[in-house]
C-alpha positions in Angstrom: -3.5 -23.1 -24.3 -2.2 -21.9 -20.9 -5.6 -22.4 -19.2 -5.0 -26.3 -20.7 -2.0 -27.0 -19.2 -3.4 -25.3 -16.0 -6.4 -27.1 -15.7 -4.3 -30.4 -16.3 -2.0 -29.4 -13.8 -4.8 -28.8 -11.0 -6.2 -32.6 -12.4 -2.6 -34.0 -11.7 -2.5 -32.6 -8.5 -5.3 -33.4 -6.9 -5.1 -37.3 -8.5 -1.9 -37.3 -6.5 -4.0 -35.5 -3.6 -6.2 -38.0 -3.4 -4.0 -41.1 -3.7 -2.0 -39.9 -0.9 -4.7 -39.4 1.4 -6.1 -42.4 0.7 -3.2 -44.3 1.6 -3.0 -42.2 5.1 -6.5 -43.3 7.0 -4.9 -43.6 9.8 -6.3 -41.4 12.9 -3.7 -38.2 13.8 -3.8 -35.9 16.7 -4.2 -32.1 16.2 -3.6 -30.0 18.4 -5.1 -26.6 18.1 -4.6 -23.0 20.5 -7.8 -24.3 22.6 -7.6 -28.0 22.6 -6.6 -31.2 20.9 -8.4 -33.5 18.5 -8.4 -36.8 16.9 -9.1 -37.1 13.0 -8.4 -39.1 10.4 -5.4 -38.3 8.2 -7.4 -38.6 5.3 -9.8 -36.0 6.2 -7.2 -33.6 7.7 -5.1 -33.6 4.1 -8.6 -33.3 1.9 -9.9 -30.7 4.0 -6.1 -28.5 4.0 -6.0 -29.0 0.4 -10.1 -28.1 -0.1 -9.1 -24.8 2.1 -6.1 -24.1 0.1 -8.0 -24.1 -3.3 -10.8 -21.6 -1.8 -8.0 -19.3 -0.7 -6.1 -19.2 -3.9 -9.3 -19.5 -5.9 -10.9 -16.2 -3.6 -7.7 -14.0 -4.6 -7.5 -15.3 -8.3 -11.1 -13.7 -7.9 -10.3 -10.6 -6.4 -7.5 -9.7 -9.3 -9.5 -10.9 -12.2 -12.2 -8.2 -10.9 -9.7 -5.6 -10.2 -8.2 -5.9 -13.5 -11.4 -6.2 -15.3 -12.5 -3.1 -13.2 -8.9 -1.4 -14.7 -9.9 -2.2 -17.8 -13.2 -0.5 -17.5 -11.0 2.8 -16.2 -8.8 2.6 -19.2 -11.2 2.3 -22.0 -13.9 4.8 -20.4 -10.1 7.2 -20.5 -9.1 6.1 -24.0 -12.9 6.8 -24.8 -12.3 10.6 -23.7 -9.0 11.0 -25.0 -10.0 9.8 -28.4 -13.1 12.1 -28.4 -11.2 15.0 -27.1 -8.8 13.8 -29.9 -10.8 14.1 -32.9 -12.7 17.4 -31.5 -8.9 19.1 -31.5 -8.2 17.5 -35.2 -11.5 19.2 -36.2 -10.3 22.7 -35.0 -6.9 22.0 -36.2 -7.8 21.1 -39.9 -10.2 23.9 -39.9 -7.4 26.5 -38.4 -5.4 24.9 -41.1 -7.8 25.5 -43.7 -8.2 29.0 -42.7 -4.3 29.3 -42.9 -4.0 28.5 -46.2 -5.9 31.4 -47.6 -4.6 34.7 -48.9 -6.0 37.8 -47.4 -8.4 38.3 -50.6 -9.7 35.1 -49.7 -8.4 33.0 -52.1 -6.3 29.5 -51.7 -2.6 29.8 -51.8 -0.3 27.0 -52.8 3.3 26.7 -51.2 6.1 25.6 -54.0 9.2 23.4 -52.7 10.9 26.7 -52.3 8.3 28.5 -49.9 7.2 31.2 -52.2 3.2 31.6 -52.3 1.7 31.9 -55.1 -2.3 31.9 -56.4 -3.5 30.5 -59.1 -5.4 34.1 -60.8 -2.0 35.4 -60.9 0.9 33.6 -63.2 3.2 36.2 -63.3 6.9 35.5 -64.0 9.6 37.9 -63.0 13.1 37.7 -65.0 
């Protein structure tokens, strides 16, 4: 939606350009470091406003390929982290599996209250 009204905007614009510099034909002197000229007024605004587009259209350019290269950066990071990521959950989850064995090699099970016990032996103490 924002390109819309930005692309309207630009057509408004350069409408209003137009008409303006159609109503100015008359011939203006400009004078430059190295001399003076004649031109029509017409020409001069068309060609100031033609010259303003291709500068602001040259840097809008330059950032969208600056970003996009950023973009690049960040996913080709995001790409490592996340395989770096699931690598360390691998050995983590494997540590933890490891962990949760008894020294006989078979699974333990923590209660709410953090004793251990196995499942071969039920024994109840009174």
């Amino acid at each position: 939606m924002r390109i819309q009204w930005s692309l309207l905007a630009g057509l408004i614009f350069a409408l209003i350009t137009a008409i303006f510099a159609v109503i100015n034909v008359n011939p203006v002197q400009v004078n430059l470091l190295f001399g003076t000229f004649d031109v029509p007024l017409i020409l001069l605004i068309l060609g100031c406003t033609l010259l303003g587009a291709v500068i602001v259209g040259s840097y809008s350019i330059y950032l969208q390929f600056r970003s996009q290269k950023k973009i690049k950066q960040l996913e080709l990071q995001l790409a490592q982290l996340t395989g770096e990521g699931s690598s360390m959950l691998e050995s983590h989850e494997s540590l933890s599996d490891q962990e949760g064995l008894l020294p006989n090699g078979e699974p333990s099970t923590e209660d709410l209250t953090g004793f251990t016990t196995t499942s071969s032996v039920n024994k109840t103490e009174h």
